[in-house]
C-alpha positions as CSV (number, residue, x, y, z in Angstrom):
1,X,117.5,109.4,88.3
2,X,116.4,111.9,90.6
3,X,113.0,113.0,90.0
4,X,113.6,116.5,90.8
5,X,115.8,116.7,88.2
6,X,115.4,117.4,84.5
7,X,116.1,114.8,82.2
8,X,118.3,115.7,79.6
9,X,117.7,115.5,76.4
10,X,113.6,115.8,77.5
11,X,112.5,117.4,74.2
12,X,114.1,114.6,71.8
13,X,112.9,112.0,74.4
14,X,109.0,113.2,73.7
15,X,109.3,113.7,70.4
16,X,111.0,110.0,69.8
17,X,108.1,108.9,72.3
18,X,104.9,110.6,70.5
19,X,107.0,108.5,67.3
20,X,107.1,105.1,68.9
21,X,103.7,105.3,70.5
22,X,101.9,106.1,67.8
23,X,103.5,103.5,65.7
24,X,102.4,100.8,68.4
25,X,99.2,102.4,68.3
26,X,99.3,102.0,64.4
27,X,100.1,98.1,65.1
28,X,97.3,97.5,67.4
29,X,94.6,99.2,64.9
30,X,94.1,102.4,66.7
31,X,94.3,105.7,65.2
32,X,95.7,108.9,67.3
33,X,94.6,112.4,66.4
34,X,97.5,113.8,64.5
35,X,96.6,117.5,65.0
36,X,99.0,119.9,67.3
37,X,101.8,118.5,69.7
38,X,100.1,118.8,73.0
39,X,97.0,116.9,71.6
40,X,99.6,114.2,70.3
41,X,101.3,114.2,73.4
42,X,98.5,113.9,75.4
43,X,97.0,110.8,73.3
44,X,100.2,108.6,73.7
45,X,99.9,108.9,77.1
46,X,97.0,107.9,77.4
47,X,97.2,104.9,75.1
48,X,100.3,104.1,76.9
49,X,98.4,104.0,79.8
50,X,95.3,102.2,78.5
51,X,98.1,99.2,77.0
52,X,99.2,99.7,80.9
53,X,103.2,100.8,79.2
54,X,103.4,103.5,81.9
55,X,101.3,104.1,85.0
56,X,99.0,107.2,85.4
57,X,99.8,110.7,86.7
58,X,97.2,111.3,89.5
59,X,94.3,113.3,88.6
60,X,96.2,117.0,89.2
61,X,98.8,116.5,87.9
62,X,97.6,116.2,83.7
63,X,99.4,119.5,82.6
64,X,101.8,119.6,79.9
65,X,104.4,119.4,81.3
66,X,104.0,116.3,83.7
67,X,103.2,114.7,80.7
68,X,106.1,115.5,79.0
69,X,107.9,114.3,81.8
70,X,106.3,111.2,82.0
71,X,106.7,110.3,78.0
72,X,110.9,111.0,78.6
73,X,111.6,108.9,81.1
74,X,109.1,105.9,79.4
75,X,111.2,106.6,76.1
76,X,114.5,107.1,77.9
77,X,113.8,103.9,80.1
78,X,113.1,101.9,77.0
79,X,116.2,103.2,75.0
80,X,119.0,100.8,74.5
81,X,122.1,102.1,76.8
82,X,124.3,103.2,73.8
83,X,121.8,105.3,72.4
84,X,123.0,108.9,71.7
85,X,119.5,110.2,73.7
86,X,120.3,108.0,77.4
């Protein structure tokens, strides 16, 4: 997957992402905020970092977006291949 390119489905992907990382942050005793999307967003990544699942965006690159980016292809890299999302 080029990484120029947007990944389809991207939206679906983050959402299904934000859902399966806080559930594994559920199962190791941590508690995300569960206020607006960008603040969940931007707390699964960085567990997901911290548990060392995906690897860090340099420094200036922590928009929204980038993190989006970044939560999609985790989620879509982790997806079976007959899932309707891949």
């Amino acid at each position: 997957m080029s990484k120029t390119h947007k990944v389809q489905n991207e939206d679906k992907l983050v959402k299904k992402a934000v859902e399966i990382g806080f559930q594994l942050a559920q199962m190791q005793g941590i508690k995300l905020p569960a206020s607006s999307q960008p603040v969940k967003i931007k707390a699964v990544y960085l567990f997901l970092v911290e548990v060392n699942q995906i690897t860090p965006l340099p420094e200036g690159k922590l928009d929204g977006a980038n993190l989006k980016k970044r939560l999609a292809l985790w989620m879509h890299s982790a997806l079976p291949d007959d899932d309707p999302l891949k």
